[in-house]
N, C-alpha and C positions, 0 to 999 in steps of 0.2 A: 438614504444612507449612502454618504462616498464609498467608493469604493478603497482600498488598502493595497499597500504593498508589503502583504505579510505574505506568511511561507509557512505551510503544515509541517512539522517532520515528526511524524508519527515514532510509535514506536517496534511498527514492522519496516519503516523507512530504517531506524539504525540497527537495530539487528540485521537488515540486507546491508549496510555498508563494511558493519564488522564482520561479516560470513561472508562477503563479497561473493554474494550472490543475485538470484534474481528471485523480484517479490513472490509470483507463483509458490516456488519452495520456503517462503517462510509466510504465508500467512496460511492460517488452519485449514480454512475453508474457502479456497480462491473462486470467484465468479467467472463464470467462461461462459461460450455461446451455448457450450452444454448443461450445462446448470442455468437458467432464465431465473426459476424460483428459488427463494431462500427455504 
């Protein structure tokens, strides 16, 4: 499989451009060192 030069933009990526904020505050349930498990 080549590889691509494509680009994700989710859709916690544009809710953080329109709230200009950072991803921690708009996704639900952020992964951190303190959270390992889902």
């Amino acid at each position: 499989m080549p590889p691509h030069g494509g680009f994700g933009l989710g859709i916690y990526r544009i809710i953080m451009q329109m709230l200009n904020t950072t991803i921690r505050e708009v996704v639900l349930f952020p992964r951190d060192r303190h959270m390992l498990t889902p």
